[in-house]
N, C-alpha and C positions, 0 to 999 in steps of 0.2 A: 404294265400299267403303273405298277407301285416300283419301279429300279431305282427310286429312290430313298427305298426303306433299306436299301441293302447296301448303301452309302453310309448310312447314321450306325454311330458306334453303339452297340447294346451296352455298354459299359458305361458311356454318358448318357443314356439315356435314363439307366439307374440310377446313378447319380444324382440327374434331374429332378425324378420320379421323389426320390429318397428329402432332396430340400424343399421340395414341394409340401409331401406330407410333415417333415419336421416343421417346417415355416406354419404352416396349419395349425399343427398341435402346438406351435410357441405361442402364434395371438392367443388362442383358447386358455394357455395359461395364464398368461403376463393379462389377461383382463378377469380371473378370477377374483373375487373375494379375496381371498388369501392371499396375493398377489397386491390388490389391494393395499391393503394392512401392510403389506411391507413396505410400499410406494408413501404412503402416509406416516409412517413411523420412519423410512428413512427421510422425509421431506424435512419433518420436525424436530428431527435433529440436526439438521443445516440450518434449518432459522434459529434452533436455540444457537448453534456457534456462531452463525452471523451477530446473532443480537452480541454475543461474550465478544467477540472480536470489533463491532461497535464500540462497545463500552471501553475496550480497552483503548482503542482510537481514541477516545476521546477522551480520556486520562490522560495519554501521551502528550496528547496535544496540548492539554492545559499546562501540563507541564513543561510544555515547550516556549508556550506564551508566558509564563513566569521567568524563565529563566530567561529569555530575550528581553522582558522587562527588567528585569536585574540586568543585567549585562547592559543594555541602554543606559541605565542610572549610573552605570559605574562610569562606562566612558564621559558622561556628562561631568559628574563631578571630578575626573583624572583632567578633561580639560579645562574646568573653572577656575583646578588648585595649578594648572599649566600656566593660566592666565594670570593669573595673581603673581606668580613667583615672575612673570616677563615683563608686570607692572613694576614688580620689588626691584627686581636687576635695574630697570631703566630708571627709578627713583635714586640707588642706591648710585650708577653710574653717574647722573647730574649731580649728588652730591660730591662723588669723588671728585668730577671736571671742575664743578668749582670751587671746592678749597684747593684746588690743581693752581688754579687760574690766579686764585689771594695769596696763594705763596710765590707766584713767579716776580 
């Protein structure tokens, strides 16, 4: 009636038996008090370094936005003094061309 019990390895079946009752006695821990207190005390120390790695987000970044606004400002006035000196050449070249023109 039972030729199936003489199929199952007694050695897995310990095994079984054995994760069964560890699995048991782990929930019974990990939901302790004390167990607890650790969950909470490590929780709070990931939000304080989230909040420190926020803060520092946000320093970087200001500092990123300063320096792109410097950098903007530079290229702005590198092409204004671009444009003046392309005004000068082309002012200075018409004078050349015509005392070019009054000497020939």
């Amino acid at each position: 009636m039972f030729g199936f019990l003489d199929k199952i390895d007694r050695k897995h079946m310990g095994v079984f038996a054995a994760g069964v009752l560890f699995g048991t006695a782990g929930i019974k821990i990990l939901s302790s008090k004390d167990a607890k207190k650790v969950y909470t005390s490590g929780t709070a120390a990931v939000l304080r370094a989230k909040d420190y790695c926020m803060k520092t987000a946000a320093a970087v970044q200001e500092n990123a936005e300063d320096i792109y606004a410097e950098a903007v400002q530079i290229n702005e006035e590198k092409a204004r003094q671009e444009a003046e000196q392309v005004i000068s050449d082309e002012d200075n070249w018409e004078e050349e061309t015509v005392s070019r023109e009054e000497n020939i």
